[in-house]
SETOR-317456 format. One line per 10 residues: for each residue x, y, z of C-alpha. Coordinates in pm, 1 decimal. Each point is the difference from the previous one (the first is absolute). Layout:
SETOR-317456
X/Y/Z | ...
END
This chain:
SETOR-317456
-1240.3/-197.0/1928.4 | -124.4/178.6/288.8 | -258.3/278.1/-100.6 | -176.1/187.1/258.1 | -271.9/242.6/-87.9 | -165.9/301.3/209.7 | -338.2/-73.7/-2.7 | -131.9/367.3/-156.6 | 225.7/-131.5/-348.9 | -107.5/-302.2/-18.2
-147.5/87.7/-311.9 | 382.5/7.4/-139.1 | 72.6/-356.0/89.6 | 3.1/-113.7/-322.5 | 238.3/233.5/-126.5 | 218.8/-48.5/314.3 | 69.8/-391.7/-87.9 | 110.6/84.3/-349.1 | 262.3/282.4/126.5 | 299.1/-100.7/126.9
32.6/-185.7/-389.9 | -152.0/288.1/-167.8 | 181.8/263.3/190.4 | 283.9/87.0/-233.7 | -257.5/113.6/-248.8 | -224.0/158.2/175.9 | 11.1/389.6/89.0 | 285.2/265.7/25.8 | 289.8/-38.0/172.8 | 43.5/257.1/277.2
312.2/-130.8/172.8 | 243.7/-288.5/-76.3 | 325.3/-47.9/209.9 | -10.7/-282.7/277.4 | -374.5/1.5/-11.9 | -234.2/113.8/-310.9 | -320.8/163.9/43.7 | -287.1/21.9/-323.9 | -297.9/226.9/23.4 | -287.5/-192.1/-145.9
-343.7/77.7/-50.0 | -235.6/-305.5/62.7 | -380.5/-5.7/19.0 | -31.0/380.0/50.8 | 270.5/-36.1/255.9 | 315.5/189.6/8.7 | 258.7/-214.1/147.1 | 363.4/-8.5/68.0 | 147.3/-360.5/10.5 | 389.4/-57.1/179.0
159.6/-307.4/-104.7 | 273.8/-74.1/285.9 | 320.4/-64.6/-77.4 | 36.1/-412.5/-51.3 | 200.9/-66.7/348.7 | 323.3/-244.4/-36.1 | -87.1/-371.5/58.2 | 63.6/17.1/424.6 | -215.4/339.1/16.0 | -237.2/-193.7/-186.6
-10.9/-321.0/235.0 | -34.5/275.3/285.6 | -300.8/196.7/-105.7 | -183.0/-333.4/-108.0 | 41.5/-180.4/356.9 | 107.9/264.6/234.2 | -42.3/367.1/-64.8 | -293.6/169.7/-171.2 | 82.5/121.5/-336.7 | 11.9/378.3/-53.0
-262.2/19.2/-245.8 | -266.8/-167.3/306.0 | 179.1/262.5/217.1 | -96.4/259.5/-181.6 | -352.7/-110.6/-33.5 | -47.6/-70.0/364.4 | 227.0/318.7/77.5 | -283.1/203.2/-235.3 | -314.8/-60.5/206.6 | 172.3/17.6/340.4
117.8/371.0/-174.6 | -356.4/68.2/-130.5 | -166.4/-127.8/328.2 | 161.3/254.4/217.4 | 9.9/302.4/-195.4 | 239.6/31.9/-241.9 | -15.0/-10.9/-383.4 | 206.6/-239.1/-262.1 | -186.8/-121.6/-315.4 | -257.2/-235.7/64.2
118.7/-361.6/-36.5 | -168.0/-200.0/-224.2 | 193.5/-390.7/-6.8 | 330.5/-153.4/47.5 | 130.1/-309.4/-191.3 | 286.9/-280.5/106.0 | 99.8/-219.4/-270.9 | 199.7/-294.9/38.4 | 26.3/-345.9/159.5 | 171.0/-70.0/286.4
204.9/343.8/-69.8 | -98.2/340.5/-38.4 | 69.7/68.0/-364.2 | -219.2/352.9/-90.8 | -219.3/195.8/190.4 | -248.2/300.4/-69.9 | -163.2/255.7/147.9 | -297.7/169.5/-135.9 | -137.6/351.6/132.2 | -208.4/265.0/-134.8
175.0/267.8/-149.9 | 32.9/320.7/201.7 | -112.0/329.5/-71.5 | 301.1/188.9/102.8 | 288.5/37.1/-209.5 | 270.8/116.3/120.1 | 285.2/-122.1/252.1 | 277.4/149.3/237.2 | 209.9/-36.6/-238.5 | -53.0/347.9/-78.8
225.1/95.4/250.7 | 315.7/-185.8/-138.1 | 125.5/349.9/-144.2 | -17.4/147.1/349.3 | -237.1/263.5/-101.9 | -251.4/75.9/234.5 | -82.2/373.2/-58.3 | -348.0/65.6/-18.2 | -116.5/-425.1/112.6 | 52.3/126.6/356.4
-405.4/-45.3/115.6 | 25.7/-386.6/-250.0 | 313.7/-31.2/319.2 | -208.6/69.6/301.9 | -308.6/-240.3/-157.6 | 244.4/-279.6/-24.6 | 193.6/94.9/301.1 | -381.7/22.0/220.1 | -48.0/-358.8/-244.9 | 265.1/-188.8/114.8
-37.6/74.9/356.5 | -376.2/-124.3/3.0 | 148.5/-314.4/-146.2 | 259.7/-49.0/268.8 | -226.4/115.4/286.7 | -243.9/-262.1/-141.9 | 217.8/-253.2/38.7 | 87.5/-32.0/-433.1 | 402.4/-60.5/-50.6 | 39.0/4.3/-401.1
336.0/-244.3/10.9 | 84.5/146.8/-353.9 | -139.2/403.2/11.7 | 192.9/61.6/-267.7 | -58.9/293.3/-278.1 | -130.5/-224.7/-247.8 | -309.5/-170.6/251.6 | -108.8/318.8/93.6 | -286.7/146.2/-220.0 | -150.5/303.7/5.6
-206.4/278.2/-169.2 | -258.3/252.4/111.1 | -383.3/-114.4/24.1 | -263.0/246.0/82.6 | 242.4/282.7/78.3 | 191.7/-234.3/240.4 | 316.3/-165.3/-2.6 | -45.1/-397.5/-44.9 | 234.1/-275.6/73.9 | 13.3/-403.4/-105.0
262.5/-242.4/114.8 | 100.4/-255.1/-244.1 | 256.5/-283.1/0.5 | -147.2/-121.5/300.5 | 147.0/-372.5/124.5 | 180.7/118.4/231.7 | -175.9/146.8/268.4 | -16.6/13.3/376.3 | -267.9/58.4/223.7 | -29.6/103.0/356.2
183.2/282.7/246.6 | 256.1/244.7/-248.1 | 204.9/148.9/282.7 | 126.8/318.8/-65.5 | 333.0/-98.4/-131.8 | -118.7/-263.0/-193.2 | -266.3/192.9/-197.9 | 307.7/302.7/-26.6 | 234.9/-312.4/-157.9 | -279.1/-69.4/-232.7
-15.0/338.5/-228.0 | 418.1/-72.8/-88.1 | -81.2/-139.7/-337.1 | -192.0/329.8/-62.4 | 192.3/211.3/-275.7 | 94.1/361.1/-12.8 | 244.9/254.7/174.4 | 44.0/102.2/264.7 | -221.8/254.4/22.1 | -306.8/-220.6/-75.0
34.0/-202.8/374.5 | 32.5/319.9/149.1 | -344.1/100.8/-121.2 | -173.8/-313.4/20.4 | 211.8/-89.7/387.4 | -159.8/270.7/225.2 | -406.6/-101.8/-112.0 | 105.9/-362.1/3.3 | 133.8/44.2/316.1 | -300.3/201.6/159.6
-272.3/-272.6/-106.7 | 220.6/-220.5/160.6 | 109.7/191.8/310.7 | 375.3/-93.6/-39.8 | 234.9/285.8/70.4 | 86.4/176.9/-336.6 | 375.6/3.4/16.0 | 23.8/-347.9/117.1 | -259.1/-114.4/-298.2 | 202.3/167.9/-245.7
334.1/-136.5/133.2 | -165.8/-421.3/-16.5 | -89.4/106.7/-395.3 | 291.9/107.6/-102.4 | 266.2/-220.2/149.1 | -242.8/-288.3/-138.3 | -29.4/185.0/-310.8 | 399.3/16.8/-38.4 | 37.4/-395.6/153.7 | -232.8/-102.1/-219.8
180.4/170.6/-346.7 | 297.6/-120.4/108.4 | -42.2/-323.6/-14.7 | -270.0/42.4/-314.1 | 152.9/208.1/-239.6 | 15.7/-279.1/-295.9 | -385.5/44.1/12.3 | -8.7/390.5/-76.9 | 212.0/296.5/70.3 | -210.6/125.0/244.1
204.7/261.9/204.9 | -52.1/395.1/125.8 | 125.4/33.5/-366.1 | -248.6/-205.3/-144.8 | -24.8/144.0/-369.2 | -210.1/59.7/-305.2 | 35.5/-184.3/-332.1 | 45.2/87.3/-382.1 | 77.4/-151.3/-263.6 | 144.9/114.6/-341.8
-36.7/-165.2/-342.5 | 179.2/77.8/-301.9 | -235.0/26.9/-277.7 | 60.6/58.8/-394.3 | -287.8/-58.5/-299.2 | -135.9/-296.0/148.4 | -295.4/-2.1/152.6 | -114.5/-377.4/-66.7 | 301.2/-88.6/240.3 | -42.3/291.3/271.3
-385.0/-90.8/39.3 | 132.2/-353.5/93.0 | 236.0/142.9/217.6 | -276.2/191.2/193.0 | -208.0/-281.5/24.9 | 224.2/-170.8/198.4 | 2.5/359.5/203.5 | -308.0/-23.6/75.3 | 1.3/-339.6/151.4 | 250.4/100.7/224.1
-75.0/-104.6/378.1 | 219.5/285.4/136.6 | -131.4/300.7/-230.6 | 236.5/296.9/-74.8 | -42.1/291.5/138.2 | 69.5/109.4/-373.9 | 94.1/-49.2/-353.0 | 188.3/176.9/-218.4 | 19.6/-101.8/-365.1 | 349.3/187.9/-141.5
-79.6/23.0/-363.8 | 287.3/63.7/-242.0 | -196.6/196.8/-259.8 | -264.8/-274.9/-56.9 | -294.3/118.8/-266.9 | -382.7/67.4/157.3 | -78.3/-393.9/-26.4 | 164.0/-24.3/344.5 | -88.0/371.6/160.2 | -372.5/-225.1/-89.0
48.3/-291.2/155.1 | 125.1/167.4/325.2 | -305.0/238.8/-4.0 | -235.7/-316.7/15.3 | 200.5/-162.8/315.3 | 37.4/304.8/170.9 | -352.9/-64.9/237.1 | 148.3/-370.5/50.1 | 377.3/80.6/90.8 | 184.1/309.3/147.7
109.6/98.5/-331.4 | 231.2/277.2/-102.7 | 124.5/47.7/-364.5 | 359.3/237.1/-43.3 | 73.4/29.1/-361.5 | 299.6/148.1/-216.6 | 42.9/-15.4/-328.4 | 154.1/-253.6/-214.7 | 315.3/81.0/-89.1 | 134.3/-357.7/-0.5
93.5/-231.8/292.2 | 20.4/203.1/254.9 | -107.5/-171.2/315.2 | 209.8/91.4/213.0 | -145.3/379.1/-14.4 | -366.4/-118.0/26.5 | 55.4/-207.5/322.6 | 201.8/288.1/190.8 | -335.4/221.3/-131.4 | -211.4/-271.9/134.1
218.3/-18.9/374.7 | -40.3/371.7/-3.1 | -359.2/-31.0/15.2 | -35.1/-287.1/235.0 | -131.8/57.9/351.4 | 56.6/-315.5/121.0 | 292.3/-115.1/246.7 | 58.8/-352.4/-146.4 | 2.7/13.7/-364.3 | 6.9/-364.8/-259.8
102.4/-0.3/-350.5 | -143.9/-220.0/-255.5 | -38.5/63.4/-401.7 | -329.2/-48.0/-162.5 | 88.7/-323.5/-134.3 | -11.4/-133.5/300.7 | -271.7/-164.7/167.1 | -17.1/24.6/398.3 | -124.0/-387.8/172.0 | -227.4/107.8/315.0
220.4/52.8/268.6 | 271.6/173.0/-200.9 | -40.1/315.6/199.0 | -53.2/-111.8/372.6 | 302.9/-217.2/-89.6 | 247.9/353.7/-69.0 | -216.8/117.1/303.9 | 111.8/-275.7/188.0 | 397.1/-15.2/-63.7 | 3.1/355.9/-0.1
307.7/92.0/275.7 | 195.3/327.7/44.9 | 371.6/4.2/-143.9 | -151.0/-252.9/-290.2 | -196.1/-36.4/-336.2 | -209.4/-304.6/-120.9 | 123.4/-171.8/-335.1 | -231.1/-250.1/-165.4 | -88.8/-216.9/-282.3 | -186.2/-91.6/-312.7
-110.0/-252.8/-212.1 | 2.1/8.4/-364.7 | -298.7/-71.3/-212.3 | -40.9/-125.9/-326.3 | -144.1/237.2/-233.7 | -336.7/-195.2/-35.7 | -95.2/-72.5/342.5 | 53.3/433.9/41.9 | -225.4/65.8/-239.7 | -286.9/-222.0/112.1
16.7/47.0/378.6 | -313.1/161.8/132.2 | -102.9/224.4/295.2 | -140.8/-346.2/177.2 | 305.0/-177.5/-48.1 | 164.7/295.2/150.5 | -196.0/39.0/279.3 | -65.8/-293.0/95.4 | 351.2/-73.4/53.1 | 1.0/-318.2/-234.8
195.6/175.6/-236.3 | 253.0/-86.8/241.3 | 10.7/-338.5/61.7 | 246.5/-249.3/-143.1 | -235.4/-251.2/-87.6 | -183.2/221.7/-154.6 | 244.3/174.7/-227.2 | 123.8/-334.0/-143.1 | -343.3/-131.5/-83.7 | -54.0/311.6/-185.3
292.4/-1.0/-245.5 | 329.2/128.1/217.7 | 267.6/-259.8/23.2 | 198.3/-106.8/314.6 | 308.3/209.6/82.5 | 137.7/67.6/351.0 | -45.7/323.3/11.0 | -380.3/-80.2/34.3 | 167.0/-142.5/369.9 | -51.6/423.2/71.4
-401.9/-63.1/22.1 | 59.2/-224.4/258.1 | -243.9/132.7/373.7 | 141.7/-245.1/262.8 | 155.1/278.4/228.1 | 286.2/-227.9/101.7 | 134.2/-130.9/-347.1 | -0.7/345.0/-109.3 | 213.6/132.7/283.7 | 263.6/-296.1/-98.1
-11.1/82.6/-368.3 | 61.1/370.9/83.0 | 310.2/-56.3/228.0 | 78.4/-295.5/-247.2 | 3.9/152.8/-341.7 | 303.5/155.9/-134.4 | -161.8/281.4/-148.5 | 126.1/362.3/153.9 | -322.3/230.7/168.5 | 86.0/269.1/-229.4
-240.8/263.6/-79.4 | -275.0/-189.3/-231.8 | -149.7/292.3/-150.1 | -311.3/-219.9/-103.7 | -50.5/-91.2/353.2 | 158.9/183.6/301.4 | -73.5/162.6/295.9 | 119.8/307.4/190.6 | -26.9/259.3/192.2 | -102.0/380.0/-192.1
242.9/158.3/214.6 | 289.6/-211.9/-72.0 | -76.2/49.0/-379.4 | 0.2/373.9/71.1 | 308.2/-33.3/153.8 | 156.7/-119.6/-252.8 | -134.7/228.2/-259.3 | -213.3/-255.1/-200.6 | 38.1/-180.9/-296.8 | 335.0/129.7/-227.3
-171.1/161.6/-252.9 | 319.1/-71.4/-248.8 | -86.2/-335.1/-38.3 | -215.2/-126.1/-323.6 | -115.5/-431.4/47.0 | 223.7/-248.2/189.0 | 118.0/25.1/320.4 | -140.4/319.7/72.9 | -164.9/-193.5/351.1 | 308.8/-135.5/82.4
222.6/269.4/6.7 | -294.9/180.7/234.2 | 52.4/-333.7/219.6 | 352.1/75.0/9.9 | -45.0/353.2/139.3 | -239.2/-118.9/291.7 | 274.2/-260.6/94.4 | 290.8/223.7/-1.4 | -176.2/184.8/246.2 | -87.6/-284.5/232.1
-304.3/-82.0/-121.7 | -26.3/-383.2/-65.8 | -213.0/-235.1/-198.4 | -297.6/-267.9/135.6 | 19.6/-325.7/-233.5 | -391.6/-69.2/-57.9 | 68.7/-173.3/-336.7 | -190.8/-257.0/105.0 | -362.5/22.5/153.8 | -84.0/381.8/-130.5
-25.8/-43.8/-373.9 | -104.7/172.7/-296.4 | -153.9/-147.6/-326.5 | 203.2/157.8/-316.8 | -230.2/68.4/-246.5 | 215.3/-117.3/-363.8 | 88.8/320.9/-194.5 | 299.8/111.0/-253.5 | 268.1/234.1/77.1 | 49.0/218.2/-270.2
160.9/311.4/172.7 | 290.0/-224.7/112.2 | 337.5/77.7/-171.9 | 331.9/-46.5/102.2 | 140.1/318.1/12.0 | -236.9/143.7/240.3 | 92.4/-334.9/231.6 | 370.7/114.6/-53.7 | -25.9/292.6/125.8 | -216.3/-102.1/284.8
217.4/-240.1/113.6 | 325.8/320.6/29.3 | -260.2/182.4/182.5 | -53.6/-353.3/261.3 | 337.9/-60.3/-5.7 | 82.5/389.3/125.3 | -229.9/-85.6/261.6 | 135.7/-274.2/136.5 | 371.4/98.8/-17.1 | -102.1/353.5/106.9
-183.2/-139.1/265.4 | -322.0/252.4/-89.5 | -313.3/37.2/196.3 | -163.4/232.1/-169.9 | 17.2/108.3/-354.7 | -8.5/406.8/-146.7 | -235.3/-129.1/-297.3 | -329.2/-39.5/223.4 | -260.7/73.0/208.5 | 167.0/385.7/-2.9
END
């Protein structure tokens, strides 16, 4: 192992040996996808540790013998940062483990003081931010003029928050850096990761372009036809257009509130937030009005109620569409538990002329009941491994937890399984739903999703297999509001639809 320390921690030294076999039980978990980042606090210190993703065996050969790992970039990268001017949170060590082979690697920094990102601006809204635009737009062109190329300025490694009256910024994510002469194109080329509409380059293009003394036309012409080259050929990462979009997400709820505070713990893990929540209550009793009350300062809760007059979800969700704001809208039920990335992975699929139909996992009824928030959040509620050694038995459809991007791809385009309209978990956009009235407010339990999913394709409107990779946990529970002749006379009503060729229904939104 490879440990080096800056000298004004060496105090933490100690601690630093033990961490990269400690480091699964130390601290929160602030982000887990490729990478996963903990906020610990050590010694008085509050520090933010990134464990690198553990490179395939040839990467690992390279950054051992030829290339300097990205966790030493970042370290080095830090100073250089810090030595001419500009902020990022003070670095504090870097570990390499491994023999002959780069196997882990770490960075430790202290945490920073400002708390929010640019991801703000993934809804496009910009009204009232427009002086927080001219800082960063004034920001970035110091950087470039200094000679500071950010190889990743991205959303996401962009902090920023106000200090003294006065807009701050911090660059994070920092291997991959360049410095030396930014020509004017280049640094221009370097803001297309940047999110938002249209509108917010043509606010942030004319200041950028004065501290830099490029013409402003020919500025903003470089950022966008980078901006648009760039999506084009990165859209799998995010949907990141001039209709970038805002997200909700609706969950069924009925009398039980042990199950929906599971579901929004996994909410509130969420690395791609919602913009908001709307729990669509089917005449649940003041236990659950309760529990929502004490989440609301943790999650962009709403609560729309009727009364219960039996199963009538179908009603309550078409109540709860009518009160979204959101473009982008994801249904799940309360008995369903969201893994970390659930959301940024509808975000991600999320296409025009198309809806997003996913998966879950059944659990046994034991292992429901004695979950906890850490398991949750953590994300070890998750993992395969784990859910065996705790009681769940083997079955294939456990294959749905699997996170290698490229298995789940095959099992998605493998699997014989239709991408019908999961209502559980699936994606779409509010309009569409509008469009087609909403949810058919005829229909009692069983198939009452589907025969929505049958309206949206009749009108074009196709499904996204994400079985695989975006799952759910299914919380056990009984069904006793199932009967069979409600699911007969849901199934005349589907069957209408798909012989009628319906895209839109009289008994719904209106």
């Amino acid at each position: 192992m490879k440990l080096v320390v800056n000298p004004k921690y060496e105090h933490l030294r100690g601690w630093l040996e033990q961490l990269p076999s400690a480091f699964e039980q130390q601290g929160d978990v602030i982000y887990k996808e490729r990478n996963q980042i903990r906020r610990m606090a050590v010694d008085g210190e509050s520090l933010v540790v990134k464990r690198f993703r553990k490179p395939d065996w040839i990467n690992g050969l390279v950054y051992a013998w030829f290339r300097k790992p990205k966790a030493e970039r970042a370290y080095t990268n830090a100073f250089e940062l810090l030595k001419r001017g500009f902020a990022t949170p003070e670095p504090v060590a870097y570990i390499l483990c491994g023999e002959g082979s780069l196997e882990e690697s770490f960075l430790v920094t202290l945490e920073s003081k400002l708390k929010h990102t640019f991801y703000e601006f993934r809804d496009g809204k910009i009204a009232g931010k427009e002086d927080l635009i001219d800082a960063f737009a004034k920001y970035a062109a110091l950087l470039h003029n200094a000679g500071v190329l950010h190889l990743d300025l991205s959303p996401g490694n962009i902090l920023y928050g106000k200090v003294g009256g006065k807009w701050r910024f911090e660059l994070v994510d920092i291997n991959r850096m360049q410095f030396g002469n930014i020509s004017p194109r280049r640094g221009c080329y370097n803001l297309c990761r940047l999110w938002g509409k249209q509108d917010f380059f043509e606010i942030l293009n004319p200041i950028y372009a004065q501290a830099r003394e490029i013409d402003e036309s020919q500025c903003l012409h470089w950022i966008l036809s980078a901006r648009s080259n760039y999506w084009k050929h990165h859209a799998h990462e995010h949907f990141v257009t001039d209709d970038t979009f805002s997200i909700g997400v609706i969950v069924s709820a009925y009398n039980n509130p042990e199950w929906l505070e599971k579901t929004l713990w996994g909410l509130m893990a969420q690395i791609h937030p919602a913009n908001e929540i709307i729990i669509a209550d089917d005449g649940s009793d003041d236990r659950t009005a309760a529990l929502i009350k004490r989440y609301a300062s943790k999650l962009p809760l709403r609560h729309v109620w009727q009364e219960d007059k039996g199963f009538r979800k179908t009603e309550i969700l078409n109540k709860a569409v009518a009160e979204a704001k959101s473009d982008y809208l994801i249904f799940i039920d309360q008995d369903l538990i969201p893994r970390w990335d659930f959301i940024s992975q509808h975000y991600r699929h999320a296409k025009r002329g198309r809806f997003v139909s996913g998966g879950a996992v059944m659990l046994p009824k034991a292992l429901s009941e004695a979950l906890t928030e850490d398991d949750i959040r953590s994300g070890r509620a998750f993992d395969i491994r784990w859910l065996t050694a705790h009681g769940m038995r083997w079955n294939w459809k456990m294959s749905k937890l699997w996170r290698n991007a490229f298995v789940c791809r095959l099992m998605n385009w493998l699997t014989p399984a239709k991408a019908s309209w999961n209502g559980g978990n699936a994606s779409t956009w509010r309009e569409y739903i509008v469009h087609a009235n909403g949810f058919d407010t005829r229909m009692r339990y069983g198939a009452e999703d589907r025969e929505f999913g049958q309206r949206l394709e009749n009108a074009g409107i196709k499904g996204i297999q994400l079985r695989y990779g975006t799952p759910l946990l299914h919380l056990y529970h009984e069904r006793p509001y199932r009967n069979e002749e409600d699911f007969t006379q849901n199934r005349a009503i589907w069957r209408e639809t798909k012989q009628k060729k319906l895209t839109e229904t009289a008994y719904g939104l209106q």
